[in-house]
C-alpha positions in Angstrom: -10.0 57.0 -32.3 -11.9 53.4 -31.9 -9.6 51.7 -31.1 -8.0 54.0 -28.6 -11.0 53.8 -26.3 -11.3 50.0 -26.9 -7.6 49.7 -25.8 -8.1 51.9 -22.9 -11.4 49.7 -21.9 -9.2 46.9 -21.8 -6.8 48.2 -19.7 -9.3 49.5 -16.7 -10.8 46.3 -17.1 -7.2 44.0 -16.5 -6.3 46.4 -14.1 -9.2 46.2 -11.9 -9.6 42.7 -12.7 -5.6 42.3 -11.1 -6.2 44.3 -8.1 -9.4 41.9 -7.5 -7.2 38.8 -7.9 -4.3 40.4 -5.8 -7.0 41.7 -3.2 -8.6 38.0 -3.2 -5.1 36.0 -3.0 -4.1 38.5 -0.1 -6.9 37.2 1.8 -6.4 33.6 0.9 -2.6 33.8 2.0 -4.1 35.3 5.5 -6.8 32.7 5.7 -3.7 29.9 5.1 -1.4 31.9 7.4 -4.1 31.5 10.3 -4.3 27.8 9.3 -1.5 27.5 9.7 -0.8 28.8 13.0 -3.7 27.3 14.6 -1.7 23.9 13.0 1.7 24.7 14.5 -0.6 25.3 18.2 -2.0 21.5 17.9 1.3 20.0 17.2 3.1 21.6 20.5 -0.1 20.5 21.8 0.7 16.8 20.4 4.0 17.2 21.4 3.5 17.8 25.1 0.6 15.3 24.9 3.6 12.6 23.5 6.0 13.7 26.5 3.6 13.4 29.6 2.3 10.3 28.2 5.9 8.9 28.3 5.8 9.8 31.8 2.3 8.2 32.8 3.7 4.9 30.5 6.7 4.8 33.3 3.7 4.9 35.9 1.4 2.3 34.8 4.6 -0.3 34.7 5.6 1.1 38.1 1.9 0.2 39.1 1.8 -3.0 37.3 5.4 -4.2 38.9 3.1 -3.5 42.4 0.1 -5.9 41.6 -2.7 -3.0 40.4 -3.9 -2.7 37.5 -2.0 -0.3 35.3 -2.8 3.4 36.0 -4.9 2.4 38.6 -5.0 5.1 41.7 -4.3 4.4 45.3 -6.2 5.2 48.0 -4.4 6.0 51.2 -3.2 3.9 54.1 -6.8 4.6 56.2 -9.0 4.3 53.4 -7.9 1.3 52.0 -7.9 -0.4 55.1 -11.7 0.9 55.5 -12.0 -0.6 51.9 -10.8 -3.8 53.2 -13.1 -3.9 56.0 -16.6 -3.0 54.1 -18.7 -4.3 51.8 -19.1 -3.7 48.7 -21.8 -1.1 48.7 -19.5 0.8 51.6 -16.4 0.5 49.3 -17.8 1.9 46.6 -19.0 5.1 48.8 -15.5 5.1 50.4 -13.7 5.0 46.4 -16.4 7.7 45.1 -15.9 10.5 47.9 -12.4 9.8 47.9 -12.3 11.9 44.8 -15.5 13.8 44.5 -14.7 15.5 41.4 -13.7 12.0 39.3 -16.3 10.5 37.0 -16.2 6.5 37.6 -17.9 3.9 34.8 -18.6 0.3 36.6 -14.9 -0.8 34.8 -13.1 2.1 36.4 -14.3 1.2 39.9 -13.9 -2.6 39.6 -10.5 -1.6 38.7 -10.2 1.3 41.5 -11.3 -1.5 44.1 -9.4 -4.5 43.0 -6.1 -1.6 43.1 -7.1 -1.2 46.6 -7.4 -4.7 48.2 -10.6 -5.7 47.7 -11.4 -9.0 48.0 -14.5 -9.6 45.6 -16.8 -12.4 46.9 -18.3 -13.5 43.4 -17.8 -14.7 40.1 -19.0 -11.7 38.1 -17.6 -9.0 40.3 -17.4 -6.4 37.7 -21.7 -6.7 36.9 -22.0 -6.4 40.9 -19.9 -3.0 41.1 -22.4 -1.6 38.0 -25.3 -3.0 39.8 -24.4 -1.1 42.9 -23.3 2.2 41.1 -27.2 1.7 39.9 -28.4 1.3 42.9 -26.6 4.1 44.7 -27.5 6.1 42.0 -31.2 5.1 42.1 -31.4 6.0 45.9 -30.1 9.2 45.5 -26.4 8.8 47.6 -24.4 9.0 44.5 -24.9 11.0 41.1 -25.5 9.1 37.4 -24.3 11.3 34.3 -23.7 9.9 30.6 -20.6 10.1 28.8 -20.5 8.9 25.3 -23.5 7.2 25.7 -22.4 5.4 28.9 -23.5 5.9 32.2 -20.9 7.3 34.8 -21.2 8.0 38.7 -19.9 10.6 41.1 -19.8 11.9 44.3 -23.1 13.9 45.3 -21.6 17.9 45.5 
C-alpha cells in the first residue's frame, strides 16, 4: 500500500512538472518566433537600405563628374545666381531657406555653398561659414539645435 501512494506521488509530481516545462518552452518558442520576425523586418529593411544606397552611390559620382562635392544638392538657376552675387552672411540665408526643413552643420554648408558657385574670399572658409551660422543663430535670424553633441542650424519656422 506504501508504495502505491509513493508511486502515485511521483507521477503527479513528473506530470505536473512536464506540463510546466512544456507550458514554459511554449512560451520560449513564441518569445524566439517574435525574435525572429522582428529580425526578418530589419533585414528587408537592410536590404532596401543596400538598394537605394546603390542608387545615391550612382548620384554622388554623377555629382562628382560635375565639379560638386559628392551628394552635394543644387540650388536652382535663380538662387545660385543670388548665391553668386552675395556675401557670405546672404548666402548662407539664401542656402538655409532654401530648404527650411534641412538641418545644416558648418561642413554641410561649406559644402552646400562651394556646390553652388561660391567663391570663398579666405583661407579658412569653412571656420567663416561656422562663425556666421553662430552669428545668425546668436541674432535670432536662423535657429541652433544639437545633434550628437554638435551644433546644427535651420531655417526659423
Amino acid at each position: 500500500m506504501w508504495l502505491g501512494i509513493w508511486l502515485s506521488s511521483v507521477m503527479e509530481i513528473d506530470n505536473s512538472s512536464i506540463t510546466t516545462l512544456r507550458t514554459k518552452y511554449l512560451e520560449q518558442a513564441k518569445a524566439k518566433e517574435a525574435e525572429l520576425a522582428e529580425l526578418r523586418v530589419k533585414i528587408a529593411v537592410l536590404d532596401e537600405l543596400s538598394v537605394e544606397a546603390g542608387e545615391l552611390s550612382s548620384v554622388k559620382n554623377r555629382d562628382s563628374a560635375h565639379g560638386r562635392p559628392a551628394g552635394s544638392p543644387k540650388l536652382d538657376a535663380k538662387l545660385n545666381q543670388a548665391v553668386l552675387r552675395s556675401g557670405l552672411t546672404n548666402s548662407v540665408l539664401i542656402a538655409i531657406t532654401q530648404d527650411s526643413s534641412r538641418l545644416f552643420s558648418p561642413p554641410q554648408m561649406r559644402d552646400y555653398l562651394l556646390a553652388n558657385g561660391f567663391k570663398p574670399g579666405g583661407k579658412n572658409f569653412g571656420v567663416s561659414v561656422g562663425t556666421t551660422l553662430k552669428r545668425l543663430a546668436d541674432q535670432g535670424r536662423i535657429m541652433r539645435e544639437t545633434l550628437n553633441g554638435k551644433p546644427v542650424f535651420k531655417a526659423k519656422t
